[in-house]
C-alpha positions as CSV (number, residue, x, y, z in Angstrom):
1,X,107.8,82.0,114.2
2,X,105.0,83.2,111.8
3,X,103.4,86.1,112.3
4,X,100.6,88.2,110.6
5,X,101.2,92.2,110.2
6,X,97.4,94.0,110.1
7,X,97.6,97.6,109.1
8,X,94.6,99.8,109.3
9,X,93.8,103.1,108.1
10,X,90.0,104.6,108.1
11,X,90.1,106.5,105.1
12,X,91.5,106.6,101.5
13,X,93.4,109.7,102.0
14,X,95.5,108.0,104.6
15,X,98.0,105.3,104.3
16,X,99.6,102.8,106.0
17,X,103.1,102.8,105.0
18,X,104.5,103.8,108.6
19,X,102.4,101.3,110.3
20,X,104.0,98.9,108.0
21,X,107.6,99.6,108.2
22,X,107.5,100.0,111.9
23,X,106.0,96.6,112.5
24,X,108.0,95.0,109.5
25,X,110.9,96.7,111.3
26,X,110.2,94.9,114.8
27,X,109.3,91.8,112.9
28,X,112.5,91.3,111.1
29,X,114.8,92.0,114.7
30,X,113.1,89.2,116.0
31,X,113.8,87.1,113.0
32,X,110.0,86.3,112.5
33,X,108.7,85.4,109.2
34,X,105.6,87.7,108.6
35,X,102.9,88.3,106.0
36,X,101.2,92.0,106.1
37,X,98.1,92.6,105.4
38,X,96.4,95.9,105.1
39,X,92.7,97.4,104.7
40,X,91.5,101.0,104.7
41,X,88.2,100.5,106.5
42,X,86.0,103.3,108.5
43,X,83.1,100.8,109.8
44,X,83.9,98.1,112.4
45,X,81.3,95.9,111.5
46,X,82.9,95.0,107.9
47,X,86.9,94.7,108.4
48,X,87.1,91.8,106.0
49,X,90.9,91.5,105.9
50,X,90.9,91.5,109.6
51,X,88.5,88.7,109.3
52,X,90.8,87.2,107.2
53,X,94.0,87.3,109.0
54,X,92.3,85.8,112.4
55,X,91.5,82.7,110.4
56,X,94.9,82.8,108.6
57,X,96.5,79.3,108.5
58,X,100.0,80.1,109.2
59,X,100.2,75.7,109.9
């Protein structure tokens, strides 16, 4: 199975390095293949790596 990792944080000073390992943790036990993506991003009306990763083409 593919899957796509999304970290967030909502500021600069913040980063997302224990989001990542935990989910890349949990992806590799369950033998997925993965691609992470991450974004520091305060507003929810411009997320444009989250935009991104919903139209992913894992195919």
């Amino acid at each position: 199975m593919k899957v796509a990792l999304y970290c967030r944080v909502s500021t600069n000073e913040q980063d997302t390095l224990a989001q990542r390992e935990t989910l890349e943790k949990y992806a590799k036990a369950k033998g997925w293949e993965y691609q992470t993506f991450e974004e520091t991003e305060s507003s929810r009306k411009t997320r444009p790596i989250k935009q991104r990763v919903l139209t992913y083409p894992f195919g």
